[in-house]
N, C-alpha and C positions, 0 to 999 in steps of 0.2 A: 535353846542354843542354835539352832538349826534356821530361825527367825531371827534371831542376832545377826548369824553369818549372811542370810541373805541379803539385811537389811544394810552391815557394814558396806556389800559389795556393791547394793542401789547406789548409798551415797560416795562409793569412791569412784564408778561410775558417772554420776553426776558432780564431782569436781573436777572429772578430767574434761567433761563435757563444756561445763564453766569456764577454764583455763584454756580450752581450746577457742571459747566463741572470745574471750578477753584478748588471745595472740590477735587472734584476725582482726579485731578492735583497734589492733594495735597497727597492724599490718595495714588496714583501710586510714588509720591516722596519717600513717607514715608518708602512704601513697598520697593522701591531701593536704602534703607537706605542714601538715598540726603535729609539728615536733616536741613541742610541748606538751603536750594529749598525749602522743606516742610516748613520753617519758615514761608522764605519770603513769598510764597504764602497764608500762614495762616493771618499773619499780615496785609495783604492787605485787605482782607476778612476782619477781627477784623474791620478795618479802614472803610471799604464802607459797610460796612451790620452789624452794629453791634446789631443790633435786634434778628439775628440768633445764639443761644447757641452753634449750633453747630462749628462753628469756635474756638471758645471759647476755646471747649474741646478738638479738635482736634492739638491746637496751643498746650494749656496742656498738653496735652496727649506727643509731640513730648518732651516737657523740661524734664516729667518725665522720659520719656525713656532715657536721658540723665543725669538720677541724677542732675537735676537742680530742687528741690523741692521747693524753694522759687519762683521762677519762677511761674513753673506749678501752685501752691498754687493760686499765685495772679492771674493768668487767670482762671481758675474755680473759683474763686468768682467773678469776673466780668462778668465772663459766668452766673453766678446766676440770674443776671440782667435779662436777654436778654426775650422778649417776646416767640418766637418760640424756641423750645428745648431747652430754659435755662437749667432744671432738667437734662439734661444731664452731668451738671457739676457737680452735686451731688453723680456720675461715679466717677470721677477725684478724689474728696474730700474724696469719700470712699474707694477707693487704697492708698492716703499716710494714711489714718486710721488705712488700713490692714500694711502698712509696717511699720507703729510703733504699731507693736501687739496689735492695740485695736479692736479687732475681732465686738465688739460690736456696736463701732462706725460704724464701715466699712457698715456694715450692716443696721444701721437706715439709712445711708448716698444713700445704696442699696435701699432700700426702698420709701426713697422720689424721688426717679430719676423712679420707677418703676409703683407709683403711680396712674401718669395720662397717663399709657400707653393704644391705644387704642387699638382694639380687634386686629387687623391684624398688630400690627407693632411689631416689633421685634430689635430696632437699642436697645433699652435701653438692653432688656433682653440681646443681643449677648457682649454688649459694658461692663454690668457686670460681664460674664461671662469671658473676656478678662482679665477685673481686678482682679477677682480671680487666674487666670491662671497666668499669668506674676507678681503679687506683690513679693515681695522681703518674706514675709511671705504665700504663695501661701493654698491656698484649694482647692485641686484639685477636690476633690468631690464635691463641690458644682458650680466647673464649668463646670462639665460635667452636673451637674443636672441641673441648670439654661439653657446649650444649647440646651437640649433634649426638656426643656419648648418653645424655638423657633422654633427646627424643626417643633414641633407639630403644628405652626401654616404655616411653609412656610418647608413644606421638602423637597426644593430642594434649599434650600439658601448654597452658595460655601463658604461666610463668615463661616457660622456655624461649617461646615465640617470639615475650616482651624483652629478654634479656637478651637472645640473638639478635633484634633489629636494634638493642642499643651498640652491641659489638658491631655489628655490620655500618652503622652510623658513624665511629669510631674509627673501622675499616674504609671507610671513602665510598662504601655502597651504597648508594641512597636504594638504587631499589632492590636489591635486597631486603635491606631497612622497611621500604616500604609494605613489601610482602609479609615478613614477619609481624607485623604490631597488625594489620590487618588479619593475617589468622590468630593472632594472640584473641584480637577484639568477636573476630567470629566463635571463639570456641567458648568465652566467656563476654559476658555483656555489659557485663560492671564491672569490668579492666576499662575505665573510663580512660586511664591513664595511656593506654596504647590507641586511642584515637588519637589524644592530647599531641601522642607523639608521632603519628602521620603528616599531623596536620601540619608541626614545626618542619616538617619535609619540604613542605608545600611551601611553608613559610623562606626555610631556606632559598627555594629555585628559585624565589621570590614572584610564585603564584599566588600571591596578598590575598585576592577576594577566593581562592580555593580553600587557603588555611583558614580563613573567616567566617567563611561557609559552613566547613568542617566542625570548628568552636563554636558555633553557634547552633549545632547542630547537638552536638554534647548540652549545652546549656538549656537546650527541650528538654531533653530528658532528664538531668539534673540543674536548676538553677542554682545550687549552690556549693558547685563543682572546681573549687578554690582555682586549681592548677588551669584550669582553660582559659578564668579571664586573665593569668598573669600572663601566659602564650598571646592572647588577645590583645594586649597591652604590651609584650614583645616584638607582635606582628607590625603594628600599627607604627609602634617608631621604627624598626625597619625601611619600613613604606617611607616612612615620611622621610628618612635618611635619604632616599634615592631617587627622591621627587622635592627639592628643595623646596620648590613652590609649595609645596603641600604639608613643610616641616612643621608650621607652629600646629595646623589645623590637625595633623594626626598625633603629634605629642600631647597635646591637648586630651584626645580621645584617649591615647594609651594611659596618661594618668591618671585619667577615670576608673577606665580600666584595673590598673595598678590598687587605685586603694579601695578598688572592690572584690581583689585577691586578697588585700589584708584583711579587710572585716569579715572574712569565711577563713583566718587561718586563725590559729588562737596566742598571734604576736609574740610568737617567740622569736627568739633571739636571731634565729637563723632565719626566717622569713623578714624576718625585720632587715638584716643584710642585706638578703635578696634585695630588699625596698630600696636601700641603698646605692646599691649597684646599680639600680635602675634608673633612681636620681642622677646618679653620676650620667651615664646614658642621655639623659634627658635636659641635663645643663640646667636643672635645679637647683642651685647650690642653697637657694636661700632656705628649700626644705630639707633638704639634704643636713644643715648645719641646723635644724631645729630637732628635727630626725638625731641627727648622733649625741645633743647634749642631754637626750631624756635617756637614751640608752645607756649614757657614760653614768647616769645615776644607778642602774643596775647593780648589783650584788655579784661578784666575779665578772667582771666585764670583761667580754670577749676583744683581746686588744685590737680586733680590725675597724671598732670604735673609732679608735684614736686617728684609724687611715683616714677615715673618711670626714672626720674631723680637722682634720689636716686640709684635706683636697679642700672642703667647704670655705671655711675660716680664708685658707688662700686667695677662692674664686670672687670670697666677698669683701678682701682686701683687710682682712683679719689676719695680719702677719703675724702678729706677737702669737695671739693664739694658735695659728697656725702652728709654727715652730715649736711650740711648747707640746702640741698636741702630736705631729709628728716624731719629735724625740722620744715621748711616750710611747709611739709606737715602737720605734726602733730599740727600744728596751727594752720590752718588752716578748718582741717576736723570735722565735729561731731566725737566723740568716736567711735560710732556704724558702722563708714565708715572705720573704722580701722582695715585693716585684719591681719592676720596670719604672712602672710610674710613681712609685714612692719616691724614689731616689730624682725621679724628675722634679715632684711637689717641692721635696725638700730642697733643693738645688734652687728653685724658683723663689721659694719662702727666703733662703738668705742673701738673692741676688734683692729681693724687695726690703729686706732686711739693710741691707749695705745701702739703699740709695741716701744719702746727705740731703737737707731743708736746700741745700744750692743746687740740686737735679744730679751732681755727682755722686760717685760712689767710693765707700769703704773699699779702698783694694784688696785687701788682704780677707773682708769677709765675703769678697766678690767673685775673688779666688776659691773660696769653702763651695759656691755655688756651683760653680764652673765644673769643680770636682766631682761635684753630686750627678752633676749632668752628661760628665763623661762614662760614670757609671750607671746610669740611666739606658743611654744609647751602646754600651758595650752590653749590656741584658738583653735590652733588646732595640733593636738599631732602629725599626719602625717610627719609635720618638725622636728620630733626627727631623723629621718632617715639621714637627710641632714646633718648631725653636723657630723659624724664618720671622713669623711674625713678631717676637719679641726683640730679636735682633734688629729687625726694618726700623724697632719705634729707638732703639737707641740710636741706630745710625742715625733718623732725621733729627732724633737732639744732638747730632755731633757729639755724641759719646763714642768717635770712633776705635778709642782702646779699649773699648768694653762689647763695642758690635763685633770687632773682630775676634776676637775672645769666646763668645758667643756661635758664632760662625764657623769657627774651629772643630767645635763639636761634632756641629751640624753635619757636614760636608765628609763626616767619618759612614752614615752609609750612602753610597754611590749610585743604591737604588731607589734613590727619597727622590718622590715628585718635585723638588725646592732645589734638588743638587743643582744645577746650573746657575740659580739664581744666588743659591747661600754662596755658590762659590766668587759667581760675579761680585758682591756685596763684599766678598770676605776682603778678595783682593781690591774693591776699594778702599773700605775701612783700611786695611793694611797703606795703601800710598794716601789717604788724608793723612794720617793719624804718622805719616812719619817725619822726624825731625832732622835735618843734615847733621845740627849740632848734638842729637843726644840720643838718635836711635839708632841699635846698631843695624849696620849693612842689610844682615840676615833679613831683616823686616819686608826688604826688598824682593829680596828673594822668594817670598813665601808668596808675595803679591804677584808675581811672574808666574810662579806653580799655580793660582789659583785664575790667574788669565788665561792660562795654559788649557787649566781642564776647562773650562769655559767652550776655549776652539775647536776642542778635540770631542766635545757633544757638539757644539755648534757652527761648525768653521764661519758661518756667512755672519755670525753676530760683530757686527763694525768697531762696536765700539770695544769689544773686547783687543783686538788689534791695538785700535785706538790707544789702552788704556796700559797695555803688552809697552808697547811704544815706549809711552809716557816712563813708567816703570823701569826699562832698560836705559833710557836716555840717563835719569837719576843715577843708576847704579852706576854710571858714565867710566867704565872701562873699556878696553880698544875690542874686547869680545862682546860686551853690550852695544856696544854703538852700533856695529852690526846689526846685533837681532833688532836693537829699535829701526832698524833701517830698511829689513826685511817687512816687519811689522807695519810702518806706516806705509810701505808700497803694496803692502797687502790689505790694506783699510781704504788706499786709493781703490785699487780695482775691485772690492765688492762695490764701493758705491757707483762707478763705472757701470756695471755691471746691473745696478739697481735703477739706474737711470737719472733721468735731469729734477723729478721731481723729489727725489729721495736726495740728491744732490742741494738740493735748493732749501732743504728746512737749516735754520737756521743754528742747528747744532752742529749738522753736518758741515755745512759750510763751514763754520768755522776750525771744526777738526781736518779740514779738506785744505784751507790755508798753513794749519800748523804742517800737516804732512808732508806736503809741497814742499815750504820753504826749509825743511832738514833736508829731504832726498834731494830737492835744488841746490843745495849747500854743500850735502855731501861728495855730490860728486863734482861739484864745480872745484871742490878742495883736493877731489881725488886725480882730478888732471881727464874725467871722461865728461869730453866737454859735450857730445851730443846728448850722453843724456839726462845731464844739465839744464844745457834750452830745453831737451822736451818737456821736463819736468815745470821749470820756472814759466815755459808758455802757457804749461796748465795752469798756472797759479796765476797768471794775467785775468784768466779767463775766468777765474771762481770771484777774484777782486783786482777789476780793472787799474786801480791807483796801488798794488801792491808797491811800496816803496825800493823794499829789496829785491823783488825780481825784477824793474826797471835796471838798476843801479848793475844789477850782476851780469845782466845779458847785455848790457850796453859794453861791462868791461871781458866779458867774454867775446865778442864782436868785433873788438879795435885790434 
C-alpha cells in the first residue's frame, strides 16, 4: 500500500509537471502569435485538467484577443467553475466590462479575481494589469499602478516589465516603455518578444535602421521568430511611407517580410487578419481580394472577412461584389465594431454603384452614398482628407451636382490638409452647377460661405475674391452688389500688389477687366465720379481698346 501511495503521488506529480510545461507551450504559442497552436494546446488542457482556471483563462484570454467575445465570454465562465485558479477568470469577465465602458463592472470583476490572492503571488495582479493595458477602452494608469503593486512583491518578475512598457507605450511614455521591455529582456532572454517591442520604439521615432538593426538582431538568435519579421515588414513600410521615393522599393521588402511572418505562424484566422490589414497598408488590393475569398471559405468566418472583402473588390473595381460583401459585413457585426472606413467603402461602393453607361449618376442611390460618407467623417473626421480626389474627377467631368455634394462632406473637418482647396471646389461646383431658372437662391449662398472660408485661411488667394464677386453679382441684391463690389476691389489690389507679371497671365487679366468695368460702373452709376476715372483708367491700361471705358469717361468728361 505504501508503494501504491508513493507511486499515485510520482504520477500526480508528474501531470502537474506535464500541464505545467503544455501552459507555457501555450504561452510561448501565444507570444508567437500561433493562435491556432495556442488553442489547440489550451483545449486539450480545458479537456484533461479541467479543475485548473487557469486553462480556462488563457483559452479566453486567446478568443479575446481575436474579437471572438462570445467565445471568450463562455470560457471565463466555465473557468468560474474550476477549483484551482477559477478567480482568474473573473480577469477575462472584467476586460469585456472595460470594453463595453462599464468601468465599474470591470473592476468589481478586478476585485473578485484579486481577492484570494496570496501574499507572494502576483499572476492575478500582473493578469489585471494586462487587462487594463490591452482593453479596447484601456487605463493606463491604473495599469501601471496595479504592476508596480507586483513588482513590490517579485522585482525581478520579466512578465511585469513586459506588461508596464506596454502600459507606459499606452501612456505616451516611450521611455519609460523603453526601460521596461529592456529589463523585461535582461531578466529573461527568450522574452523575444520584449526586444520585438523596443524595437517598434525605434520603429515609431522613426529610427528605421535602429529598429532593423534591433530585428535582425532577434532573428540571430532565433530565425524563426514569427513576430520580428512582421515588426520588420511594419518597419520597412513605415519607411517607405515617409520617403516616397523609396515607397515601391520598401513595400516590396516589407511584403517579403510579411509572408515570411505567415509561413512561422500556423495561419490562423487572426494572423491571417493581421496579413490583411497589412495589405490594406500596402495598396495590395489584388492580394488582399485573393486573401479574403479563401478565408470566406472558412467554417464560422470571422465577419471582418467580409471588410476587407469589401475594401478589395472596391479597389479593384469589383462593385457588385464589393456591396454585397460589405452588407455582409454590416450584418453581421455589432455597431460598435463598425469603423470609419467601412462606412467610407460603403459610401464609395454605391456612389460607383449609381454612376449611369452616360457618366451620370443615380441620384437617389447617390444620395445612400453621400450618407455613408457623412457618417464616415462624423466617426472619424480624418477621412474628410480622402474625398478631395474623388471629388476633383467629378468636378473635371462637370458632374458639378455631385462634386459639390461630395465636397460638402469633405470641408465638415476644418483641419483636413484639402480644407481650402475642397472648400475652393465646393463653392465652384456650387456657382457652375447653378441654374437662374431652377436652383434655388440658397445654392448661392452656400457658394459665398465656401469663398468666404477660402479668404479667411487665405486672404491673398485672387481668385477667391474673384469668384466671392462673381457669386454675389448672381445673387444681384442691393446687399450683394455691395459685397461683389467690395470683392472685385479686393482681387484688384492683391494683384496690384503682386505685381505687373502676375497681372499679365492671361487669366488675371482677364479677371482684371471684368473687375474694373463693374467698380468703373458702379460708381460712375453712383454719382462718385473720381473714382470712376480712376478705376476705368485702370481698365485702359489692362486693354487699351476697352470699349466701355472709352465710351464712359468720354461721357463722364463733357
Amino acid at each position: 500500500m505504501k508503494n501504491v501511495k508513493v507511486l499515485s503521488l510520482l504520477l500526480m506529480g508528474l501531470s502537474s509537471a506535464v500541464f505545467a510545461q503544455d501552459l507555457e507551450q501555450a504561452k510561448k504559442a501565444i507570444n508567437a502569435e500561433q493562435y491556432d497552436k495556442a488553442k489547440k494546446i489550451l483545449k486539450g488542457l480545458v479537456k484533461s485538467n479541467p479543475e485548473n482556471g487557469k486553462n480556462f483563462f488563457y483559452l479566453g484570454d486567446v478568443y479575446l484577443a481575436e474579437k471572438e467575445t462570445d467565445s471568450a465570454a463562455m470560457f471565463f465562465q466555465k473557468g468560474l467553475a474550476a477549483k484551482d485558479k477559477g478567480v482568474l477568470n473573473y480577469i477575462g469577465l472584467g476586460q469585456l466590462e472595460l470594453d463595453n465602458k462599464n468601468a465599474s463592472g470591470a473592476a468589481a470583476n478586478f476585485d473578485k479575481a484579486a481577492s484570494g490572492i496570496k501574499k507572494k503571488d502576483t499572476d492575478e495582479l500582473l493578469l489585471i494589469a494586462k487587462a487594463y493595458a490591452k482593453s479596447e477602452h484601456p487605463n493606463y494608469k491604473k495599469a501601471i499602478e496595479t504592476v508596480n503593486k507586483a513588482l513590490l512583491i517579485d522585482e525581478k518578475n520579466p512578465q511585469a516589465y513586459l506588461i508596464l512598457g506596454d502600459a507606459h507605450i499606452g501612456d505616451n511614455n516611450a521611455g519609460e516603455a523603453f526601460r521596461a521591455y529592456e529589463t523585461a529582456y535582461d531578466y529573461d532572454k527568450s522574452l523575444l518578444i520584449a526586444k520585438v517591442k523596443y524595437a517598434s520604439i525605434n520603429k515609431s521615432a522613426k529610427n528605421f535602421n535602429g529598429a532593423i538593426k534591433l530585428l535582425n538582431e532577434i532573428l540571430a538568435i532565433d530565425k524563426n521568430f514569427g513576430p520580428a519579421y512582421r515588426e520588420l515588414a511594419e518597419t520597412y513600410y513605415l519607411w517607405g511611407s515617409t520617403d516616397q521615393a523609396k515607397f515601391n522599393e520598401n513595400v516590396k521588402i516589407a511584403l517579403q517580410h510579411y509572408e515570411k511572418y505567415m509561413s512561422l505562424t500556423d495561419y490562423s484566422v487572426e494572423s491571417r487578419m493581421r496579413h490583411a490589414d497589412f495589405l490594406i497598408l500596402a495598396k495590395d488590393y489584388k492580394a488582399l481580394e485573393t486573401e479574403a475569398n479563401e478565408m470566406k471559405k472558412l467554417n464560422n468566418v470571422n465577419a471582418r472577412i467580409y471588410r476587407y472583402l469589401g475594401y478589395a473588390a472596391y479597389e479593384n473595381g469589383n462593385f457588385a461584389e464589393s456591396s454585397k460583401a460589405l452588407s455582409t459585413f454590416f450584418s453581421k457585426v455589432e455597431p460598435k465594431r463598425i469603423i470609419a472606413r467601412d462606412y467610407l467603402y460603403l459610401g464609395l461602393t454605391k456612389m460607383a454603384e449609381a454612376k449611369k453607361a452616360d457618366g451620370t449618376y443615380d441620384e437617389k442611390i447617390f444620395e445612400e452614398g453621400v450618407a455613408e460618407l457623412n457618417k464616415a467623417v462624423e466617426k472619424d473626421p480624418v477621412i474628410a482628407s480622402e474625398l478631395n480626389p474623388i471629388g476633383l474627377k467629378m468636378f473635371k467631368d462637370k458632374l458639378y451636382k455631385n462634386a459639390a455634394k461630395l465636397f460638402e462632406v469633405a470641408i465638415k473637418n476644418p483641419k483636413s490638409k484639402n480644407y481650402l482647396y475642397d472648400n475652393f471646389y465646393l463653392g465652384y461646383a456650387l456657382y457652375f452647377d447653378y441654374n437662374d431658372k431652377t436652383s434655388p437662391k440658397e445654392q448661392l449662398t452656400k457658394a459665398d460661405g465656401a469663398f468666404s472660408r477660402v479668404i479667411e485661411v487665405s486672404p491673398t488667394t485672387q481668385d477667391a475674391h474673384l469668384y466671392k464677386a462673381r457669386v454675389n453679382e448672381q445673387i444681384n441684391t442691393p446687399e450683394s452688389k455691395l459685397v461683389a463690389l467690395a470683392s472685385y476691389e479686393k482681387y484688384v489690389k492683391i494683384l496690384d500688389e503682386k505685381g505687373d507679371a502676375e497681372k499679365a497671365k492671361p487669366a488675371n487679366k482677364k479677371g482684371l477687366v471684368e473687375a474694373l468695368t463693374f467698380v468703373g460702373a458702379h460708381y460712375a452709376n453712383s454719382g462718385d465720379k473720381t473714382k470712376a476715372v480712376e478705376n476705368l483708367q485702370k481698365l485702359l491700361v489692362v486693354d487699351p481698346a476697352n470699349e466701355y471705358a472709352v465710351k464712359t469717361l468720354k461721357a463722364l468728361k463733357a
